[in-house]
Structure formats: C-alpha cells, structure tokens
VOVEX-89374 format. One record per residue (C-alpha): residue number from 1; residue in one letter; y, z, x. Coordinates in steps of 0.5 Angstrom, whole numbers. Each point is the difference from the previous one (the first is absolute). Layout:
N
+-----+--------+-------+-------+-------+
| num | residu | north |    up |  east |
+-----+--------+-------+-------+-------+
| NUM |      A |     Y |     Z |     X |
...
+-----+--------+-------+-------+-------+
# end
This chain:
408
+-----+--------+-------+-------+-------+
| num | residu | north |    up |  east |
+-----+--------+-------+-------+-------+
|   1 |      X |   -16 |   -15 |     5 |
|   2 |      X |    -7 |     2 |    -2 |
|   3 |      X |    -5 |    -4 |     2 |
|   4 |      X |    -6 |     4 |    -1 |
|   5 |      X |    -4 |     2 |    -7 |
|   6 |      X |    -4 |     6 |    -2 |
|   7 |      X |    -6 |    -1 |    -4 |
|   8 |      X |     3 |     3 |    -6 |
|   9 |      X |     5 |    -6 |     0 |
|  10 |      X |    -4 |    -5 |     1 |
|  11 |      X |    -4 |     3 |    -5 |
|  12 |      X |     6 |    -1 |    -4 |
|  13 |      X |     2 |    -7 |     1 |
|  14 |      X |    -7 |    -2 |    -1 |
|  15 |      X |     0 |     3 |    -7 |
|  16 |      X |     6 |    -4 |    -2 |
|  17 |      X |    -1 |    -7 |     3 |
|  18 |      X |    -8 |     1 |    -4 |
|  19 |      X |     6 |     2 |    -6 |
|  20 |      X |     3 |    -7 |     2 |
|  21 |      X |    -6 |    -4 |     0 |
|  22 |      X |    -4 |     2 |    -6 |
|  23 |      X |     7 |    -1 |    -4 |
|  24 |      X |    -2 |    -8 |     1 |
|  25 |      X |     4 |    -6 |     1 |
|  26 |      X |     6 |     4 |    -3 |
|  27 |      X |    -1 |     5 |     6 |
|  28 |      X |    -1 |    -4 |     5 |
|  29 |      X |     6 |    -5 |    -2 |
|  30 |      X |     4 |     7 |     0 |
|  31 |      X |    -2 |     1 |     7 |
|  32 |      X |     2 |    -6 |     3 |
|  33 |      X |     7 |     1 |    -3 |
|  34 |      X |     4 |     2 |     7 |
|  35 |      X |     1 |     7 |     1 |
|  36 |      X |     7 |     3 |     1 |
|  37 |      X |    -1 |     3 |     7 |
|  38 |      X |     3 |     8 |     0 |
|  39 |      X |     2 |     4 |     4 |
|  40 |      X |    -1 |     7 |     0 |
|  41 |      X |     3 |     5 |     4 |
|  42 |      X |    -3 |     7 |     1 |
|  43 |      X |     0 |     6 |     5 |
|  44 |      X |    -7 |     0 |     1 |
|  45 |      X |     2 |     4 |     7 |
|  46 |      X |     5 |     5 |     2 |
|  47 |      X |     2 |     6 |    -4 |
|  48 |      X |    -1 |    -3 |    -6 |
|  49 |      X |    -7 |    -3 |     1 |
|  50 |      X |    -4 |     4 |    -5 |
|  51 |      X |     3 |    -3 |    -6 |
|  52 |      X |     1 |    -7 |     4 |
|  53 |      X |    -6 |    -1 |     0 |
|  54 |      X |    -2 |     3 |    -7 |
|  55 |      X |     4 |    -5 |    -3 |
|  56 |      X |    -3 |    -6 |     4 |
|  57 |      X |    -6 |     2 |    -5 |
|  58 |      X |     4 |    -1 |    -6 |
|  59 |      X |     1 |    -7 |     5 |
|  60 |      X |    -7 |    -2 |     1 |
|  61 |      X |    -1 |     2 |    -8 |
|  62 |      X |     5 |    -3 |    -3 |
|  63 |      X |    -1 |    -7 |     4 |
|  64 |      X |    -9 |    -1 |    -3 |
|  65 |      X |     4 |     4 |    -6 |
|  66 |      X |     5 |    -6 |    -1 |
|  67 |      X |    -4 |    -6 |     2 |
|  68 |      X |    -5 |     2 |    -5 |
|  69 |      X |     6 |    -1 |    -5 |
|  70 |      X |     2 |    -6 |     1 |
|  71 |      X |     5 |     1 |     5 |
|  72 |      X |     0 |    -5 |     6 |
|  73 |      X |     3 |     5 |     7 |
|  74 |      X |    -1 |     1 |     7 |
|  75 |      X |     2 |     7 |     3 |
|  76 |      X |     2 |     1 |     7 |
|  77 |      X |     0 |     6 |     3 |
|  78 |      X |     6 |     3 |     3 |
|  79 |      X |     0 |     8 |     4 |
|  80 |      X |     7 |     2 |     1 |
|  81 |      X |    -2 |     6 |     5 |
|  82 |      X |     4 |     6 |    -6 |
|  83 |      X |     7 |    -3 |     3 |
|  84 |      X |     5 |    -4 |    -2 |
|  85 |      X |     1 |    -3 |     7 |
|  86 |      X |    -6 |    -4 |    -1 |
|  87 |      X |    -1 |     0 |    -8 |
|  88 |      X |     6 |    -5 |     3 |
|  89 |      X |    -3 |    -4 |     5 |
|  90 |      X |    -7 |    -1 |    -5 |
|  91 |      X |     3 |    -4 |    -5 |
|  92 |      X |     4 |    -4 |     4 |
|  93 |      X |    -7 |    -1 |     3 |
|  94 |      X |    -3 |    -1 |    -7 |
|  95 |      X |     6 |    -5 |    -2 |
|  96 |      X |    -2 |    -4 |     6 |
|  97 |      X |    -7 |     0 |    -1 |
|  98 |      X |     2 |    -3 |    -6 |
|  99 |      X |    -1 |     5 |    -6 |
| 100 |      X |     4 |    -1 |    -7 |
| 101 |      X |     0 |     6 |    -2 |
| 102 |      X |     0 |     7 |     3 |
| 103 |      X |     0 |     7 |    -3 |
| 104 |      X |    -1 |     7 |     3 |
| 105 |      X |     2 |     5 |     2 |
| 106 |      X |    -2 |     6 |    -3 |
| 107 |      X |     6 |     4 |     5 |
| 108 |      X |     8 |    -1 |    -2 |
| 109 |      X |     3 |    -1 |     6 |
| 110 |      X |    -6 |    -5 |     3 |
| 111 |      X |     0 |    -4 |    -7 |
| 112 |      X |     8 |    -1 |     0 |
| 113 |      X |     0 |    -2 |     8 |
| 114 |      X |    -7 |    -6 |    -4 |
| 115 |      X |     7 |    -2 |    -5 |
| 116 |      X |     4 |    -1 |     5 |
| 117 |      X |    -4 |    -5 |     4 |
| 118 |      X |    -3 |    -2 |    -7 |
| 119 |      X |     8 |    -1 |    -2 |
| 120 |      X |     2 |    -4 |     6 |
| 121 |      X |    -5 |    -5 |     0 |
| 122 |      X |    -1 |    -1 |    -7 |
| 123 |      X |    -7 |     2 |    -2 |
| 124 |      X |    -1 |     4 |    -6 |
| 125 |      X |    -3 |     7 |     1 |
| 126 |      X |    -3 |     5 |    -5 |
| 127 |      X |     1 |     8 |     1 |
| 128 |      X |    -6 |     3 |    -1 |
| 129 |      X |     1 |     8 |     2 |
| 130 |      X |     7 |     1 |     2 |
| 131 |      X |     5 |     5 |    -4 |
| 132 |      X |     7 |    -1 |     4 |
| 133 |      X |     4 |    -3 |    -5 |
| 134 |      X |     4 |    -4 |     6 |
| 135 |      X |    -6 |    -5 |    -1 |
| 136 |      X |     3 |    -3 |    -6 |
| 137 |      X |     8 |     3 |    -1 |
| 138 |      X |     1 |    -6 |     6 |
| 139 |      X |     2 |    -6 |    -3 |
| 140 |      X |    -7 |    -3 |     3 |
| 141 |      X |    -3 |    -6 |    -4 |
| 142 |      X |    -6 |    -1 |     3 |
| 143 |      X |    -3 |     8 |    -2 |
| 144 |      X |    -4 |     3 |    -5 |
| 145 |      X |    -2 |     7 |    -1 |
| 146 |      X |    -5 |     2 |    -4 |
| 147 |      X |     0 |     8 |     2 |
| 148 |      X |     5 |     5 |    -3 |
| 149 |      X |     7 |     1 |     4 |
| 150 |      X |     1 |     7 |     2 |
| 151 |      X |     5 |     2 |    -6 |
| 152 |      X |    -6 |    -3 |    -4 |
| 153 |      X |    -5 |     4 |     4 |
| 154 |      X |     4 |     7 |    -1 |
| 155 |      X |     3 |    -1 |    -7 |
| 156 |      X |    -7 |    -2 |    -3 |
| 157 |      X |    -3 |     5 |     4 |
| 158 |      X |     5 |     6 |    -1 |
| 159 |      X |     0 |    -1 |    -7 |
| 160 |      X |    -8 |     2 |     0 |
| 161 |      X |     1 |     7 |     3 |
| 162 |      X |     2 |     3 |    -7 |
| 163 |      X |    -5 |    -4 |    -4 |
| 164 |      X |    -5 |     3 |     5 |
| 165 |      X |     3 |     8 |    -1 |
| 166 |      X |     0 |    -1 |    -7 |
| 167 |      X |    -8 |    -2 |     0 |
| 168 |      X |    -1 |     5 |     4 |
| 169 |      X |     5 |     5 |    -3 |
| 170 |      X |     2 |     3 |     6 |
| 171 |      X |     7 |    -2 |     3 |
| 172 |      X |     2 |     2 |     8 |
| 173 |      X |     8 |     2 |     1 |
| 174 |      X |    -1 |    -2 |     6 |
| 175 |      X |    -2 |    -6 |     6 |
| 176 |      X |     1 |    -1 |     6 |
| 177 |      X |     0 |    -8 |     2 |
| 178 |      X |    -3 |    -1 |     7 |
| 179 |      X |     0 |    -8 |     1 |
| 180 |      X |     0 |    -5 |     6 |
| 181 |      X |     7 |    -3 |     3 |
| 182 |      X |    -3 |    -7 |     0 |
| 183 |      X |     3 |    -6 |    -4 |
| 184 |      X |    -5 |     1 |    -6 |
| 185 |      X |     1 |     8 |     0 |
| 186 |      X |     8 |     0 |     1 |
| 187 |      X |    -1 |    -5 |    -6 |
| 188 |      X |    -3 |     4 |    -4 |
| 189 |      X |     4 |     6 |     1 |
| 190 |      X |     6 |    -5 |    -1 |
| 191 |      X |    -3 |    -1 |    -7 |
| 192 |      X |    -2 |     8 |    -1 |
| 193 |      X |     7 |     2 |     1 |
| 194 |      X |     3 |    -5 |    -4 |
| 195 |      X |    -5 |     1 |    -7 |
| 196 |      X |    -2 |     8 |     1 |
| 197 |      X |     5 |     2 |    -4 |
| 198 |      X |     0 |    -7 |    -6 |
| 199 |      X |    -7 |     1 |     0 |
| 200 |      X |     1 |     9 |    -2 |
| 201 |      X |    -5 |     3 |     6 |
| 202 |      X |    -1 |     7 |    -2 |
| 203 |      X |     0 |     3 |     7 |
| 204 |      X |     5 |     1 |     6 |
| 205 |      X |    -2 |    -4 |     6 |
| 206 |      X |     1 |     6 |     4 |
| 207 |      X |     1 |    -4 |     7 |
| 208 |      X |    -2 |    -7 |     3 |
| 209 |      X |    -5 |    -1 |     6 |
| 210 |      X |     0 |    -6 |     3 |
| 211 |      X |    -6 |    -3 |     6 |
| 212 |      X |    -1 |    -6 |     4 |
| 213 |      X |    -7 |    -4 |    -3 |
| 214 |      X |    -2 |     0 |     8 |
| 215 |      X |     0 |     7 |     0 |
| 216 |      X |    -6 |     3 |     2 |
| 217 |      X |     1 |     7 |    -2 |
| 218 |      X |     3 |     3 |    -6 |
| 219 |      X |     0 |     8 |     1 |
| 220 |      X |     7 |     1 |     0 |
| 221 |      X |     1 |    -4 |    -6 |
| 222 |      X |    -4 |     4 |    -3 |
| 223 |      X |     2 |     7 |     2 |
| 224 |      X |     7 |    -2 |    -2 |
| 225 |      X |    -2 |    -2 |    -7 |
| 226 |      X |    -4 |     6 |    -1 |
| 227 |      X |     5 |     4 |     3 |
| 228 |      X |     5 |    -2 |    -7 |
| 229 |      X |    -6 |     3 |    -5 |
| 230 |      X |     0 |    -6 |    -4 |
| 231 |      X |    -5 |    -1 |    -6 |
| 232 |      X |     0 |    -7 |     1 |
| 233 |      X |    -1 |    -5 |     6 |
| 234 |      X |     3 |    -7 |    -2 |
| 235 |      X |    -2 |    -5 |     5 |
| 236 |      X |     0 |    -7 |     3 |
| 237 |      X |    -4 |    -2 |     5 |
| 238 |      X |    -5 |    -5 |     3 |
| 239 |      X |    -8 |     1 |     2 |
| 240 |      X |     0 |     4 |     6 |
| 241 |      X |     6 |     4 |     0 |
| 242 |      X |    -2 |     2 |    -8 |
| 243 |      X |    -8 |     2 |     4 |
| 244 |      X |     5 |     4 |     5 |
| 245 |      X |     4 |     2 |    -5 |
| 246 |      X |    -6 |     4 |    -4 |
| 247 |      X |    -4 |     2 |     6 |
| 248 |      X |     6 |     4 |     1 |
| 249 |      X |     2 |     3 |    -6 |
| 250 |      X |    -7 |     3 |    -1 |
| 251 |      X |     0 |     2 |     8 |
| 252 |      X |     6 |     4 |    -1 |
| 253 |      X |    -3 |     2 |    -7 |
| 254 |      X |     7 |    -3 |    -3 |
| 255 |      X |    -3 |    -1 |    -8 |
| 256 |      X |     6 |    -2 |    -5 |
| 257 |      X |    -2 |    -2 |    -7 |
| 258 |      X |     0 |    -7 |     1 |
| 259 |      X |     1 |    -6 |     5 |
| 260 |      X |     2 |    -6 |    -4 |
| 261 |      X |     3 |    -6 |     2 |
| 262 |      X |     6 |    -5 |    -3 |
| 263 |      X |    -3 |    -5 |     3 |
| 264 |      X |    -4 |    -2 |     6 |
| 265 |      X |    -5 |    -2 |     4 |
| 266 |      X |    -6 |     5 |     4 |
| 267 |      X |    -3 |     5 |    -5 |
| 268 |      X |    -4 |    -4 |    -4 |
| 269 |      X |    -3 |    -4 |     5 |
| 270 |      X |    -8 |     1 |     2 |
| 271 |      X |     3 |     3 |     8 |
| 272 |      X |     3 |     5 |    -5 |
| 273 |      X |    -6 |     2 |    -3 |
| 274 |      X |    -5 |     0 |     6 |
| 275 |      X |     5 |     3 |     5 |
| 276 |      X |     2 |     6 |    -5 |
| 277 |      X |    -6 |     1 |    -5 |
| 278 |      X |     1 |     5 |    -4 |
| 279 |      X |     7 |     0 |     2 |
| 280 |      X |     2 |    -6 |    -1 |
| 281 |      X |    -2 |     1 |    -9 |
| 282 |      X |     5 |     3 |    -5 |
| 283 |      X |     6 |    -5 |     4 |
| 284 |      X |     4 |    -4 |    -5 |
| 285 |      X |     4 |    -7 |     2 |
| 286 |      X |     4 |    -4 |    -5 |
| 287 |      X |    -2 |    -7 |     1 |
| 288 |      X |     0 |    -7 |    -2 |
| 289 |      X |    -8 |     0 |    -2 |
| 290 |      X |    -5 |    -4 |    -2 |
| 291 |      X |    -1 |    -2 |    -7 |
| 292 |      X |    -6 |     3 |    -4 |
| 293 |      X |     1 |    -5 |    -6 |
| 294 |      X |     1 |    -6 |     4 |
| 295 |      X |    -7 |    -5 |     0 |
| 296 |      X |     2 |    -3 |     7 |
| 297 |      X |     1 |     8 |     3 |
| 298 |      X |    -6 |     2 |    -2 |
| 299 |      X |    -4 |    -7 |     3 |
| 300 |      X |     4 |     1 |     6 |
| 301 |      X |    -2 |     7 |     2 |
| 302 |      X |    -6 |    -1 |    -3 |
| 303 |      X |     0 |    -6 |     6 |
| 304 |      X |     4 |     5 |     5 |
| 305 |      X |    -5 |     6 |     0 |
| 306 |      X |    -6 |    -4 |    -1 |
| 307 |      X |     3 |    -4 |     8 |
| 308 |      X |     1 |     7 |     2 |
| 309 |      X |    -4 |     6 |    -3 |
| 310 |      X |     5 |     5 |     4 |
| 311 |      X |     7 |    -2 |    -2 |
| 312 |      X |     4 |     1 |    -5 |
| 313 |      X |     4 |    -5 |    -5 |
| 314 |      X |     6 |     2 |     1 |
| 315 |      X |     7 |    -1 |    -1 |
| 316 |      X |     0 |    -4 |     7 |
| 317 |      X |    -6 |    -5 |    -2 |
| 318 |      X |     3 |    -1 |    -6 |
| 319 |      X |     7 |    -2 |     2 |
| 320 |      X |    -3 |    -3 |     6 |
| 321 |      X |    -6 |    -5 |    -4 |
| 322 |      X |     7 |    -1 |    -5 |
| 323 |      X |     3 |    -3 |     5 |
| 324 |      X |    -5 |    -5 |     1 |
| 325 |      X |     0 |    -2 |    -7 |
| 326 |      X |     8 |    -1 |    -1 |
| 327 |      X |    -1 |    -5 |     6 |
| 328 |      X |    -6 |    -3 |    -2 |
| 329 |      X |     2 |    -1 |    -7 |
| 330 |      X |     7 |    -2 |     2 |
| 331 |      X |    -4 |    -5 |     4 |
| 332 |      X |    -4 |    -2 |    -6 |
| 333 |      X |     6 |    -2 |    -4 |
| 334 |      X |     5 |    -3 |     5 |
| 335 |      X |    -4 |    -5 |     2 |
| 336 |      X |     2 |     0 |     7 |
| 337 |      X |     1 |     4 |     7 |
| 338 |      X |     6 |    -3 |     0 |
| 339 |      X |     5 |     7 |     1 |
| 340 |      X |     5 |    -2 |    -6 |
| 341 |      X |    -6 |    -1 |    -5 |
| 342 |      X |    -2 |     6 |     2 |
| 343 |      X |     6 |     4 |    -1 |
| 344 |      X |     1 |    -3 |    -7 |
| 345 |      X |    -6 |     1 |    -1 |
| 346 |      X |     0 |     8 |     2 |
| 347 |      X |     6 |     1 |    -4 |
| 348 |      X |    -3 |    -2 |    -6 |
| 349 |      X |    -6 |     4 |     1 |
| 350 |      X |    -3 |     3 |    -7 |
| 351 |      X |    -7 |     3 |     2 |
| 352 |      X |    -3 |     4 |    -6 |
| 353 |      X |    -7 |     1 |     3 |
| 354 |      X |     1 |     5 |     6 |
| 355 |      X |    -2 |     5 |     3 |
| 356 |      X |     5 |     6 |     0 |
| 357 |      X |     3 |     4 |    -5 |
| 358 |      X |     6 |    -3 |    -4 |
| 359 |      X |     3 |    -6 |    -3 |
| 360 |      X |    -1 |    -8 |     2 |
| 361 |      X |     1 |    -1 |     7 |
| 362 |      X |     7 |    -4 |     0 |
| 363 |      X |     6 |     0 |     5 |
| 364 |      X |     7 |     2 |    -1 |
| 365 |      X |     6 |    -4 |     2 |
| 366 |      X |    -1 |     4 |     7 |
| 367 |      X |    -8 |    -2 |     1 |
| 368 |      X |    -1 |     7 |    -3 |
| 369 |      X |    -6 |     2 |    -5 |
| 370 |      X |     3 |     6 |    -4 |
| 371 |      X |    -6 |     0 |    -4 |
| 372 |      X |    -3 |     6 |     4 |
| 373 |      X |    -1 |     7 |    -3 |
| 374 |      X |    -3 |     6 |     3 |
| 375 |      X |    -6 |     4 |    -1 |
| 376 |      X |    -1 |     7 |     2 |
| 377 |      X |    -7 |     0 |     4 |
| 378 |      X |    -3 |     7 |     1 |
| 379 |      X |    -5 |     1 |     6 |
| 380 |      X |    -6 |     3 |    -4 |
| 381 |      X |    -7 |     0 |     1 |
| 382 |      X |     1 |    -4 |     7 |
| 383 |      X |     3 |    -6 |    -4 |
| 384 |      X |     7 |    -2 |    -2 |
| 385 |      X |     0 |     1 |    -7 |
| 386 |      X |     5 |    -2 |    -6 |
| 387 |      X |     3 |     6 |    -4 |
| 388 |      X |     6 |    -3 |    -2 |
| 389 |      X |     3 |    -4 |    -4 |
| 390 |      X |    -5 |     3 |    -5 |
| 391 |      X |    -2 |    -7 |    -3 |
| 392 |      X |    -3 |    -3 |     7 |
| 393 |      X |    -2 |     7 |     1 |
| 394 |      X |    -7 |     2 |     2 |
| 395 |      X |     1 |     8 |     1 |
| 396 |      X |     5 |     5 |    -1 |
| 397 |      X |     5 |     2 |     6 |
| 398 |      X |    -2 |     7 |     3 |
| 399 |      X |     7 |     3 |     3 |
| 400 |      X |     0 |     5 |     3 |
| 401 |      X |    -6 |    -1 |     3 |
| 402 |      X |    -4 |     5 |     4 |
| 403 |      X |     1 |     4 |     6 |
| 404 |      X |    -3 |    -4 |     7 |
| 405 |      X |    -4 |     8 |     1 |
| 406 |      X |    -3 |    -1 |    -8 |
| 407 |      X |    -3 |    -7 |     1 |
| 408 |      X |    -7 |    -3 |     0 |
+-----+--------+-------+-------+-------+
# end
C-alpha cells in the first residue's frame, strides 16, 4: 500500500483542495459528503511495473481531478506484484480493509484472479485495462469492464489495416505474426484468426511466432521472422518485449515495410521512445484512444502533462483515469456504498463526457462497455500521434516506413 507522496503530488492534491475551497459553502458542503473508498489494484513491481506505475499517475491525477468536480471518493492503493497470485490476495486485502468498490488491473489474468474474488465476496469491481473476454462472458454480477475484449480488440483493430494501406497507397502481400502466449496474446490471436478473413486482410500471414512476455531475448524470434521475407511485421506485445523486439530487428537489419499493431500495448508508451529513439518512430498500434474533440479529454491531459511533463497521455492513463470516474460517478447517483446499490447504479451507467474515444460509457447485460472503437496510432516525431480515422486525425500515416540505416 503507498504510504509516501512526492512532491509533484501533493502539489496536485493541494491544487484541488484550494478548487474545493474557493468553490465556497457549496464546495465544502461537497467535501463533507463521505467518500466511497476504492480500491485500485496495479502492478507497480514486477515485470509489468513500468506501466503499473504509469497508470498510478493517471491515479493520482484523477483523484485531485474528480475531487475538484464534485465528486466525493478516497483511493487506497494496491501493488499486485504483476501476478495473479497476489492480484488475489490484494483485494481480498482491500475488501477487508473495507473498500466498496475496486477497479484495476490493467493485466487479464490478474483482473480475472480480482473478479473472482470481487465475486464471491459481493463487491462490485470495475476493469479498467483488461481484454480477455472471460472477464465478462462468466455470468458475474458484480463486474464491470470499460475496456475492449480481445475479439473487439482484433476486429476494430484488424479492419485499420486496410484504411491504413489505402491512405498510403501501398498494400504488403504478406506478414508475419509475432506475438505473446499470454492470456491477452492468445486472446488477440483467438480474435485475429477469427476476423482475418471477415475483415478482407490483403495479405498472407506466411508463419505465426509466439514468446513468453518474461523473456529476455528475442534473436531467434527475430531470425525466424526475417527468414520468411515478409513485407509486414503484424505484432502483439507489451513494453518491454516491443523494446526487445525492435532492438533486435534493427541489431540483425531485418526492415519490413512496417510494424503494426492490432491491438496492444508497449510501442506507444514513453519507455518505447526513450529506449529506442529513432527507432521506435514510423511504428503504428490500433488502439482505443483518447479523444481530441472531448472537452474532459482535453482538461484531463491537459492535467496529466502538466503533473508529469515526461509522460505520455495515452491509452492506459486514459482508461485508467475512466475507471475512476465510472466508480465515482456510480457513487454519485447510488447514493450509497452499499454493493447492490452499487451494481445497479453500474448497470445504469450513461456517462457522456469522457475521456476516451467513442460512445457514452454504458454497460451491457455482461458488464461490457462495447462503446469503444480503435484508433491507428503512429509513432512520428517521438510521440504517438492519430492518422486514422481521418475525422480525429491529426497527421497522415507513413507506410512503408523508412529503412532502420536512412534514419536521423
């Protein structure tokens, strides 16, 4: 549990306890409306502990950034170690210690091993980062996903790829598929298999490589790629193995017309671009992003860069900051911390002014969000940047993207 602040964030509470004070009698009668405790589960140790701990300053953000709008809530932070095991034994914790609500937990397998727990004892929990649709196709009552399942993930991601090569007038005729065999990578790959060939992909996947996201050395991954001469390297990853990944396609000068991304995490995070440099440009996910037209998007970054100058407002800030909101507002309307008010306050959930690209925030009869289309996010400049969907866009994709010997 965090017990110490930096600077920077007490900076960032103190700002929104002066918002509260000068709001006048209104604002501090807000304050006295007791908080709804909520517990936030991250991996911000372990193998995972680079974005962990990047989506616990979305956290600390989001806390001065709700509190300042009204909302009454107290967050009690949670590191689940980038395992399952103690993911489990941390909300049980959390539960104990008597939160309401939890959300988290960015990793599938530690977010289903939270709804388990969060299921059996009759505590409400709200998915913040998580794909594996198991999360929501159980039958559980008490969980509330505001994230893509995988399928959506591959299908919103896969029908990009060919609004990506008709922008660019250049289409590959064939890829190789290089991806982890975890519960998130297996998941994906369930969804690209499944949609390749409704969505029309122009090109042949010429051979399929699998790794585990603990590995610490990709050069025969690599060869065994280069080796098929494939126009098109189409990946699924997370941070570090998509530095590895990199670092060693250009090691063994291996420069296909383009990396892209389905769907998932790793190369557009800041550790991409400060480990890779130039390399790490020219990369493209397809991603739920954040909204440019969205006043709150735009406030909230604006909130975000300003707390930490280095970072990057990216997907996981921006769904991790949701997560705050749907269980504050959830909160705000029930009225009460008791679970079943709670839940039914969840299932009628209709938030409009968000962050993240897409519809209202709402739940189906599974707790599923399906309000959530991808964006394609290209690396260029040092930032990822929208090229697609034209209307949000805010460059045009490169593809191919130059040789690793012609950059600068």
């Amino acid at each position: 549990m965090k017990t110490r602040f930096d600077r920077r964030e007490f900076a960032i509470g103190a700002a929104a306890t002066g918002a509260l004070a000068i709001a006048g009698p209104v604002g501090r009668a807000r304050a006295q409306i007791p908080a709804i405790k909520i517990g936030s589960l991250l991996p911000r140790s372990g193998f995972e502990a680079q974005i962990g701990q990047h989506c616990q300053q979305a956290i600390e953000v989001g806390k001065s950034f709700l509190k300042a709008r009204g909302y009454s809530l107290e967050v009690i932070d949670s590191d689940t170690q980038s395992s399952p095991e103690a993911a489990r034994t941390e909300a049980e914790k959390l539960i104990r210690d008597g939160c309401n609500i939890l959300t988290g937990a960015f990793d599938s397998a530690q977010s289903l091993a939270i709804a388990q727990v969060a299921e059996q004892r009759g505590i409400p929990f709200v998915v913040n980062i998580g794909a594996d649709p198991a999360i929501t196709n159980q039958g559980y009552k008490f969980i509330f996903r505001n994230f893509p399942t995988a399928v959506m993930l591959g299908n919103h991601g896969l029908e990009l790829f060919g609004e990506i090569f008709k922008a660019t007038g250049k289409t590959p005729k064939t890829a190789v598929y290089i991806h982890l065999n975890d519960s998130f990578g297996e998941a994906v790959t369930k969804g690209v298999h499944a949609f390749r060939d409704k969505v029309g992909l122009p090109f042949t996947i010429v051979d399929e490589i699998a790794y585990s996201p603990q590995t610490n050395d990709l050069s025969a991954e690599v060869a065994k790629a280069k080796a098929t001469n494939a126009e098109l390297a189409m990946v699924i990853t997370r941070l570090n193995d998509a530095i590895l990944l990199v670092r060693e396609m250009v090691k063994q000068k291996w420069s296909p017309w383009g990396i892209i991304s389905p769907g998932s995490p790793g190369m557009y995070q800041m550790p991409f671009f400060k480990a890779l440099g130039k390399y790490a440009n020219y990369c493209i996910t397809n991603v739920p992003w954040l909204d440019p037209k969205q006043k709150m998007a735009k406030e909230f970054e604006a909130a975000f860069l300003k707390a930490y100058p280095e970072q990057i407002c990216d997907i996981d800030a921006g769904f991790t900051f949701e997560g705050l909101l749907v269980c504050a507002d959830a909160y705000k309307r029930a009225g009460s911390t008791k679970p079943q008010a709670l839940v039914e306050a969840l299932k009628a959930t209709n938030i409009t002014d968000r962050v993240m690209l897409g519809g209202p925030i709402t739940f189906d009869e599974h707790g599923q969000n399906t309000n959530l289309p991808s964006a394609a996010v290209q690396d260029l400049k040092g930032k990822p940047t929208v090229v697609l969907p034209a209307a949000n866009a805010v460059a045009k994709p490169v593809f191919p993207m130059p040789q690793w010997s012609t950059r600068t």
